[in-house]
PDB file of N, CA, C and O in Angstrom:
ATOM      1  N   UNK A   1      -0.942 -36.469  15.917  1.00  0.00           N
ATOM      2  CA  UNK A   1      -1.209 -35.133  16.402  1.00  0.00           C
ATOM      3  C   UNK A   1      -1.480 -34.244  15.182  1.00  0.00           C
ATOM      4  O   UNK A   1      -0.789 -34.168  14.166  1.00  0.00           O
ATOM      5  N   UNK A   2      -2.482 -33.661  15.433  1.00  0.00           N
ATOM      6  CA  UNK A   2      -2.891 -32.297  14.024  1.00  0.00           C
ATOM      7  C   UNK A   2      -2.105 -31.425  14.373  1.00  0.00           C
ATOM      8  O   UNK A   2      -1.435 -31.330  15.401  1.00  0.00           O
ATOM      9  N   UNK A   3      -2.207 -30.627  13.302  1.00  0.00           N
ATOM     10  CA  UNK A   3      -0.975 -29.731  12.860  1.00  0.00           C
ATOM     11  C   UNK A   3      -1.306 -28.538  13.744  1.00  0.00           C
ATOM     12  O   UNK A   3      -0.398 -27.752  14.015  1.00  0.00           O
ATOM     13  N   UNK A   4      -2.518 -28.343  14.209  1.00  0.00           N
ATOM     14  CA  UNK A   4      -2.639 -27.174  14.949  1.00  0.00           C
ATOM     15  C   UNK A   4      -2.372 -27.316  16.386  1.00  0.00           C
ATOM     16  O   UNK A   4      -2.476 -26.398  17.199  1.00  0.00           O
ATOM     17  N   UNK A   5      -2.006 -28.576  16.660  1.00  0.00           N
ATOM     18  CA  UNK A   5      -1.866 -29.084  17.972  1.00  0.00           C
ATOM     19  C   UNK A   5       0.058 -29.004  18.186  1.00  0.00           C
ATOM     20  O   UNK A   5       0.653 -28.767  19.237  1.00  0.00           O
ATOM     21  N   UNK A   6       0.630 -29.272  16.900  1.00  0.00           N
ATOM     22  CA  UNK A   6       1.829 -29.632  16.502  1.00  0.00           C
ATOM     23  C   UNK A   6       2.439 -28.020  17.289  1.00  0.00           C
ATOM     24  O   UNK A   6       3.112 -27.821  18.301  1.00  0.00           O
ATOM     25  N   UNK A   7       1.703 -26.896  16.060  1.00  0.00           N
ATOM     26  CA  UNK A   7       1.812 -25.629  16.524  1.00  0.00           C
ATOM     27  C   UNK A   7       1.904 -24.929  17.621  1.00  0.00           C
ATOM     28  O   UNK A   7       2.661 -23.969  17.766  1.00  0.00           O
ATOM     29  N   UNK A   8       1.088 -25.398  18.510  1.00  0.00           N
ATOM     30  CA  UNK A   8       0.238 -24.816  19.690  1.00  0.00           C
ATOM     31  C   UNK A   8       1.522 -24.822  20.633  1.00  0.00           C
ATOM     32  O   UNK A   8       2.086 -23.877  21.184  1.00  0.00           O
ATOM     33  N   UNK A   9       1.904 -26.673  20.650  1.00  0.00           N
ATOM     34  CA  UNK A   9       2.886 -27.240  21.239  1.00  0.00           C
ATOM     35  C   UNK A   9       4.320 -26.830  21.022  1.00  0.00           C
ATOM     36  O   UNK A   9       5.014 -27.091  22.005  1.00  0.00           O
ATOM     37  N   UNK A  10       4.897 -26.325  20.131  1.00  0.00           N
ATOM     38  CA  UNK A  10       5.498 -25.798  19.157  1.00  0.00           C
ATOM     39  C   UNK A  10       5.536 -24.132  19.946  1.00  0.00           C
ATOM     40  O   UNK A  10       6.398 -23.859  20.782  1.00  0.00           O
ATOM     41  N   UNK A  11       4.966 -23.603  19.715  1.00  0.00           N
ATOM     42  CA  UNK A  11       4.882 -22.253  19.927  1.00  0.00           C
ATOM     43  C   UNK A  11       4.949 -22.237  21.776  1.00  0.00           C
ATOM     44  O   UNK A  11       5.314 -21.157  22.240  1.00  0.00           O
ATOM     45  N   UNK A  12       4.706 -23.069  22.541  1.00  0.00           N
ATOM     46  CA  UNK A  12       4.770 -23.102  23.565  1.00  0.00           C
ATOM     47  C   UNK A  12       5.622 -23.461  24.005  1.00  0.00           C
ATOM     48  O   UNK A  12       5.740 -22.868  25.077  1.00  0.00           O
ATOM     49  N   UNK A  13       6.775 -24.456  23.799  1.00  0.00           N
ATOM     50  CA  UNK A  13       7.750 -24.431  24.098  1.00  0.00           C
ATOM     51  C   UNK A  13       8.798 -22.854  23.951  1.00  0.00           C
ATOM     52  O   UNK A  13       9.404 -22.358  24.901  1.00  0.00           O
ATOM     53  N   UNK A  14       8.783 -22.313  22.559  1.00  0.00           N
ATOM     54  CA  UNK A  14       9.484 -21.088  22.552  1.00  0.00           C
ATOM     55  C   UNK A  14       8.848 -20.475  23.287  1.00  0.00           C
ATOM     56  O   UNK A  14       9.877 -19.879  23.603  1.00  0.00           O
ATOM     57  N   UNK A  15       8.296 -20.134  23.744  1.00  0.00           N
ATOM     58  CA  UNK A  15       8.064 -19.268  24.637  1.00  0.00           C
ATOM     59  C   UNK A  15       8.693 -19.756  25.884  1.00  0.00           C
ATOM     60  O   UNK A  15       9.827 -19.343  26.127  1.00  0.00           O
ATOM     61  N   UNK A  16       8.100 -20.610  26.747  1.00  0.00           N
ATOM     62  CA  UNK A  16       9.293 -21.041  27.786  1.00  0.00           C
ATOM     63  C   UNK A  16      10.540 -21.280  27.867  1.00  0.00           C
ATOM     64  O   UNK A  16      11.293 -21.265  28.840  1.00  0.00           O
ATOM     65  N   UNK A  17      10.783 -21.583  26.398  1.00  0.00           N
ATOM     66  CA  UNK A  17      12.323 -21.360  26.300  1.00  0.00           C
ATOM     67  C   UNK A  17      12.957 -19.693  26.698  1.00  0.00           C
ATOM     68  O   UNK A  17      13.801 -19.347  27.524  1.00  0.00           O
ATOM     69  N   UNK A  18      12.325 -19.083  25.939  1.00  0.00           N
ATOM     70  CA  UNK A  18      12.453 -17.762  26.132  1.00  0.00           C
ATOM     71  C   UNK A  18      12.474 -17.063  27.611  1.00  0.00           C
ATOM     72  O   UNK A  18      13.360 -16.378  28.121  1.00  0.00           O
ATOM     73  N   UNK A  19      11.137 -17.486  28.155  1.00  0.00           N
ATOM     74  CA  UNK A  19      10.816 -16.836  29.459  1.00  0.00           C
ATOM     75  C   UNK A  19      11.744 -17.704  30.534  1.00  0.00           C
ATOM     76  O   UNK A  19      11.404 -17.262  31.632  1.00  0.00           O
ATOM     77  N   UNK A  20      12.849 -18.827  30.760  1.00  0.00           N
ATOM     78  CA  UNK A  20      13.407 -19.232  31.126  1.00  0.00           C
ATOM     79  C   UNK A  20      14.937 -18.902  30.932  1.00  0.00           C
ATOM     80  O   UNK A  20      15.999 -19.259  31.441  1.00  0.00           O
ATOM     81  N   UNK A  21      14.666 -18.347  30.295  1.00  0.00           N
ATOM     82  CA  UNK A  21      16.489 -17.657  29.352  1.00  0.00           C
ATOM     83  C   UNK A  21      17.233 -18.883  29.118  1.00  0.00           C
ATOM     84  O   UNK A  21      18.289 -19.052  29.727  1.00  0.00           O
ATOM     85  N   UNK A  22      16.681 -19.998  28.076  1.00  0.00           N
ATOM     86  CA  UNK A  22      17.345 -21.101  28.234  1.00  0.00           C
ATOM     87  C   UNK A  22      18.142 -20.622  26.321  1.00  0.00           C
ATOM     88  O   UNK A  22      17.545 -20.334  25.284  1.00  0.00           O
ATOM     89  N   UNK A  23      19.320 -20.712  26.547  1.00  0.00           N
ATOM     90  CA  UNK A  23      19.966 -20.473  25.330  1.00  0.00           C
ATOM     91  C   UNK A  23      19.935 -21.630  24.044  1.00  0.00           C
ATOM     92  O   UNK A  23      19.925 -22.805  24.411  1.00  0.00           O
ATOM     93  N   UNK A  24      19.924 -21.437  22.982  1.00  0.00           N
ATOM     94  CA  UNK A  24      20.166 -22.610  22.045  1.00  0.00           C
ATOM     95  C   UNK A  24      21.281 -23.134  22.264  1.00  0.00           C
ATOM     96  O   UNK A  24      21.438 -24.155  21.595  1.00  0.00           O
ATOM     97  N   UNK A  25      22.111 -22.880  22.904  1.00  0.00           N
ATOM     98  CA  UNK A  25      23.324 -23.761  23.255  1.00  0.00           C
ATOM     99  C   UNK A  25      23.027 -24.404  24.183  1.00  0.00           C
ATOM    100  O   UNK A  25      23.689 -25.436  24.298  1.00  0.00           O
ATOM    101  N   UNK A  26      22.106 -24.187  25.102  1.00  0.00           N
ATOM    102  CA  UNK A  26      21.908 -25.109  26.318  1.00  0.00           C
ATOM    103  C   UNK A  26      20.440 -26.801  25.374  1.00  0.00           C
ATOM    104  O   UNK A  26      20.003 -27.893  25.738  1.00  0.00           O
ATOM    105  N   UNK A  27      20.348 -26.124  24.454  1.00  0.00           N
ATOM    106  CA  UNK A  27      19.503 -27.347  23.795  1.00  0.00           C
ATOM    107  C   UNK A  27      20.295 -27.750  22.692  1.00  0.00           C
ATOM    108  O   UNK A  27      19.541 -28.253  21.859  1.00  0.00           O
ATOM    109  N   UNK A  28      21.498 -27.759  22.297  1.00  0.00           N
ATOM    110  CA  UNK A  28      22.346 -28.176  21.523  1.00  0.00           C
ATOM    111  C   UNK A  28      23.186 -28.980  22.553  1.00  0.00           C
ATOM    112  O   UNK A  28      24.043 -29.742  22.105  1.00  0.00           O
ATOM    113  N   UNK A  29      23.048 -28.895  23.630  1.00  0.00           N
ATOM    114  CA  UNK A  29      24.130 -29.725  24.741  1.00  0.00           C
ATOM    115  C   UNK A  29      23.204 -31.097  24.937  1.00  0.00           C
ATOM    116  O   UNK A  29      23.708 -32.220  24.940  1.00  0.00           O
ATOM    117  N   UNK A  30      21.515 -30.804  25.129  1.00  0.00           N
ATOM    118  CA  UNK A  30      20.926 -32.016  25.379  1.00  0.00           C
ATOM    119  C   UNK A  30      21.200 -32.645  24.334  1.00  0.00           C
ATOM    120  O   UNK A  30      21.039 -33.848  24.539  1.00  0.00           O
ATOM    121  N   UNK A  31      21.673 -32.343  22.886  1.00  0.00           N
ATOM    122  CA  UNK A  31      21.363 -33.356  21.570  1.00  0.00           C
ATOM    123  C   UNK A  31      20.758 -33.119  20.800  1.00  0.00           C
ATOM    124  O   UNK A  31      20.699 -33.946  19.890  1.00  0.00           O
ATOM    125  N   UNK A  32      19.993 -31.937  20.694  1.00  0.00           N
ATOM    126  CA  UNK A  32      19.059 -31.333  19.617  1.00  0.00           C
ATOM    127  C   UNK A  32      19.543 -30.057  19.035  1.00  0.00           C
ATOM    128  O   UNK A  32      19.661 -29.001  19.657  1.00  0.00           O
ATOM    129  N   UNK A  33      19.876 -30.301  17.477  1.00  0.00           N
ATOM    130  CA  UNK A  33      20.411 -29.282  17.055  1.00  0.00           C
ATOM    131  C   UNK A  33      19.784 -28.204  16.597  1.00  0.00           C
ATOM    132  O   UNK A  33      18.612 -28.226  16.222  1.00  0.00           O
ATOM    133  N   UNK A  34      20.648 -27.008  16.595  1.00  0.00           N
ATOM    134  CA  UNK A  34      20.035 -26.221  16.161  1.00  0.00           C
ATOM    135  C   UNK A  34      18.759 -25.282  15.385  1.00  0.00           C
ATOM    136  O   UNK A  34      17.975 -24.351  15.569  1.00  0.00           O
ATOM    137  N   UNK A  35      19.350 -26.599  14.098  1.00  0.00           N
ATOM    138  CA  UNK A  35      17.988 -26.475  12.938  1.00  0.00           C
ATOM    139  C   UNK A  35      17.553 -27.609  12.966  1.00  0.00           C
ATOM    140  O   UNK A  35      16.895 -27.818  11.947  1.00  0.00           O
ATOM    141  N   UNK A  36      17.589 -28.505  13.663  1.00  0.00           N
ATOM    142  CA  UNK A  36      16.142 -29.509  14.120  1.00  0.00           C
ATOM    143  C   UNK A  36      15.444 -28.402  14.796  1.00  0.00           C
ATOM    144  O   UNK A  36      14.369 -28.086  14.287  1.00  0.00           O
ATOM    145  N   UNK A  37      15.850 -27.707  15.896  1.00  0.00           N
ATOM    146  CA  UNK A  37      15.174 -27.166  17.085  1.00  0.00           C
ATOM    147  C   UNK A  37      13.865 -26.040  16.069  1.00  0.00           C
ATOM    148  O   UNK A  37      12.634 -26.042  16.035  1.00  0.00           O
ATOM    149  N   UNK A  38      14.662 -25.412  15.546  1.00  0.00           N
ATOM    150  CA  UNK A  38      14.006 -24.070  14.598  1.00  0.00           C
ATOM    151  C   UNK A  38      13.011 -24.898  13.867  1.00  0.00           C
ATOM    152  O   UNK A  38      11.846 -24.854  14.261  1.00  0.00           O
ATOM    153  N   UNK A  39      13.376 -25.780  12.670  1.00  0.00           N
ATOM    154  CA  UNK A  39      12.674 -26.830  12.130  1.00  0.00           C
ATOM    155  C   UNK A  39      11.424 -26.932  12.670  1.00  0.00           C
ATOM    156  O   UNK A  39      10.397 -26.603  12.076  1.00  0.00           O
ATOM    157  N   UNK A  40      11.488 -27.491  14.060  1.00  0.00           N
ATOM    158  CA  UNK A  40      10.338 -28.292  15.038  1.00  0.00           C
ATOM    159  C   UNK A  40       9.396 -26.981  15.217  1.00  0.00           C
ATOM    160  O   UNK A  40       8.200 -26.828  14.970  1.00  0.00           O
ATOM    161  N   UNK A  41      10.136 -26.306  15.610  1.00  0.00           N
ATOM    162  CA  UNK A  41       9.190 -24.657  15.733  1.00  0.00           C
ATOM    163  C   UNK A  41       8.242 -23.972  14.636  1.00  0.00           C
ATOM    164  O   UNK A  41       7.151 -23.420  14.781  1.00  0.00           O
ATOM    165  N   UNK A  42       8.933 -24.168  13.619  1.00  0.00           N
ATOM    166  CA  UNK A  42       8.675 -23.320  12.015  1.00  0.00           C
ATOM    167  C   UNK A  42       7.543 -24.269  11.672  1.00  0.00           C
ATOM    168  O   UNK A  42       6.732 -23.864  10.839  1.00  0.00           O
ATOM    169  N   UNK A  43       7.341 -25.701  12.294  1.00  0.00           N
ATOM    170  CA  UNK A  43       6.517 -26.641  11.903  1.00  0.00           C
ATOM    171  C   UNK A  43       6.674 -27.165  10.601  1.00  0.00           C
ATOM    172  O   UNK A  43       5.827 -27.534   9.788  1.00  0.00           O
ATOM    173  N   UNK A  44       8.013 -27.129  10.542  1.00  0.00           N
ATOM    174  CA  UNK A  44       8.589 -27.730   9.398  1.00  0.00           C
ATOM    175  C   UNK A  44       8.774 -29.452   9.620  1.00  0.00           C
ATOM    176  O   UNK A  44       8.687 -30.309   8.740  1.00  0.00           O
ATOM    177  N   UNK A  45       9.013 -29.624  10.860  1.00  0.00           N
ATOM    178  CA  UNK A  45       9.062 -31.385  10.890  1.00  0.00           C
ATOM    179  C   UNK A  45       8.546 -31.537  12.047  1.00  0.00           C
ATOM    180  O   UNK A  45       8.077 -30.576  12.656  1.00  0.00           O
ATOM    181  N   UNK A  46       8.550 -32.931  12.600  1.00  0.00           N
ATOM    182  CA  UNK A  46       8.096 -33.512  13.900  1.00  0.00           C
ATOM    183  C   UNK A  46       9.076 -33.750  14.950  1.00  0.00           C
ATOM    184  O   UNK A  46      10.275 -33.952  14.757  1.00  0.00           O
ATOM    185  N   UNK A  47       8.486 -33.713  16.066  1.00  0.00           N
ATOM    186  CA  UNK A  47       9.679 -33.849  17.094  1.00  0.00           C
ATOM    187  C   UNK A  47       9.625 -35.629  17.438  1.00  0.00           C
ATOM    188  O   UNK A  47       8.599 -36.290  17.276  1.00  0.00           O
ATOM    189  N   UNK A  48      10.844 -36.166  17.898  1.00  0.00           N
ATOM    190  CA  UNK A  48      10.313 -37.445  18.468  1.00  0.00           C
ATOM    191  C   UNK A  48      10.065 -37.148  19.658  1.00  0.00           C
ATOM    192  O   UNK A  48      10.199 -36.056  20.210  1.00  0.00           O
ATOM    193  N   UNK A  49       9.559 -38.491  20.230  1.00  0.00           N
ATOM    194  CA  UNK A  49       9.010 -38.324  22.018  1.00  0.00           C
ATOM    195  C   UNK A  49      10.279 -38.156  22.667  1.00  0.00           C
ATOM    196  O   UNK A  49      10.200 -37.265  23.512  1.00  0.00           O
ATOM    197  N   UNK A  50      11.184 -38.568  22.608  1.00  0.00           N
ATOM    198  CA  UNK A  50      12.781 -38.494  23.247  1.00  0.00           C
ATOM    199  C   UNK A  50      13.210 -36.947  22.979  1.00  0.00           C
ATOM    200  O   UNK A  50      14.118 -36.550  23.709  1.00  0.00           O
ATOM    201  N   UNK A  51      12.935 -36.455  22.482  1.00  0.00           N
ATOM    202  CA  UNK A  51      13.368 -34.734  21.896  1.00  0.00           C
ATOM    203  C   UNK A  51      12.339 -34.133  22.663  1.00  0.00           C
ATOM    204  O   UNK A  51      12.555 -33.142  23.360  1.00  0.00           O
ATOM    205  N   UNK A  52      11.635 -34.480  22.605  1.00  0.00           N
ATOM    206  CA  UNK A  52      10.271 -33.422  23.745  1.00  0.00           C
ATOM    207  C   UNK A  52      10.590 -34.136  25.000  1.00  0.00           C
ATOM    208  O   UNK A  52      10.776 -33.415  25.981  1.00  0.00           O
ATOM    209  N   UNK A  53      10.626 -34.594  25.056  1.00  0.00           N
ATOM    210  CA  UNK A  53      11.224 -35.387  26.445  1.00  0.00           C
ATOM    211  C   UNK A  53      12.516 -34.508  27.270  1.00  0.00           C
ATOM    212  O   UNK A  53      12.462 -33.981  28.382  1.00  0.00           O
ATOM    213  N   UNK A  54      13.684 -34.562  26.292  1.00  0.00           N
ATOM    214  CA  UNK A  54      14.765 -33.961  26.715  1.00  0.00           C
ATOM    215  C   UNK A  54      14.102 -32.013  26.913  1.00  0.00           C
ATOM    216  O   UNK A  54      13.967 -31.509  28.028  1.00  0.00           O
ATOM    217  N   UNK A  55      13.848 -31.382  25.830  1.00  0.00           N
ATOM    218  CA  UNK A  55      13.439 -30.629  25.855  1.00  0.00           C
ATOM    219  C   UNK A  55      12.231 -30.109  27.145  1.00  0.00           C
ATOM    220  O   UNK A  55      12.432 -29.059  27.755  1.00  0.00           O
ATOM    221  N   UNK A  56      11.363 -30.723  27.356  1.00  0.00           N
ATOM    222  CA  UNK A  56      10.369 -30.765  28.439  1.00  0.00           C
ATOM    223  C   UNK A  56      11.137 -30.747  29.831  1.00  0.00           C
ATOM    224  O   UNK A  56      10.850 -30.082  30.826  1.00  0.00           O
ATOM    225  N   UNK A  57      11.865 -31.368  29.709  1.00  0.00           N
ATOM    226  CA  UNK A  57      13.214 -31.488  31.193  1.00  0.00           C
ATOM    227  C   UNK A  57      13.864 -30.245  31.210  1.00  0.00           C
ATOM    228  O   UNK A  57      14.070 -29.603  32.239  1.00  0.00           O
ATOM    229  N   UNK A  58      14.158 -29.932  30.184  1.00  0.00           N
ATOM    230  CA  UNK A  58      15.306 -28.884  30.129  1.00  0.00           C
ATOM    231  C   UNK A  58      14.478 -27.485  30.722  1.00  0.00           C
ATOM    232  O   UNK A  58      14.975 -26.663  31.492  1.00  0.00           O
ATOM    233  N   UNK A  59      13.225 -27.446  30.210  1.00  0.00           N
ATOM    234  CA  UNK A  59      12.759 -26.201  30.404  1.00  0.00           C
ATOM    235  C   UNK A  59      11.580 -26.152  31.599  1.00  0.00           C
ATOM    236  O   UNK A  59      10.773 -25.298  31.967  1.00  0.00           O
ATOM    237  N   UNK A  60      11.998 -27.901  32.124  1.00  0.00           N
ATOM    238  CA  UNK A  60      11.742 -27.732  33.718  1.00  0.00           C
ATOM    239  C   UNK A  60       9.845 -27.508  33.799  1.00  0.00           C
ATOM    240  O   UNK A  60       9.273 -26.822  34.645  1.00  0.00           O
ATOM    241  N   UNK A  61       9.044 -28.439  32.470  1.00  0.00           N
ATOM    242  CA  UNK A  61       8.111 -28.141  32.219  1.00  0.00           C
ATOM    243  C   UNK A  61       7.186 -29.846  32.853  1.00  0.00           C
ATOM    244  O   UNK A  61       5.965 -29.961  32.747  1.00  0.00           O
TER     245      UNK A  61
END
């Protein structure tokens, strides 16, 4: 995946996170911490498919 795709994907999740009022504690309960979560956002690292996975569930996407 290109980096602008990484982003796109990235930036779209926070937002549904947001517009869902899903708290960072409620994505620290699936298994994804904190500063992985921020990390993945900032496009500082990659997510695995199991982390977008959990995440994608969570925010009911």
């Amino acid at each position: 995946m290109d980096k602008t795709t990484r982003l796109t994907l990235a930036a779209n999740l926070a937002a549904g996170r947001q517009q869902k009022n899903v708290s960072i504690e409620d994505i620290e309960r699936i298994g994804i911490s904190k500063s992985r979560y921020y990390r993945y956002i900032n496009g500082e690292v990659d997510i695995t498919v199991a982390d977008l996975h959990k995440l994608l569930e969570l925010l009911s996407m």
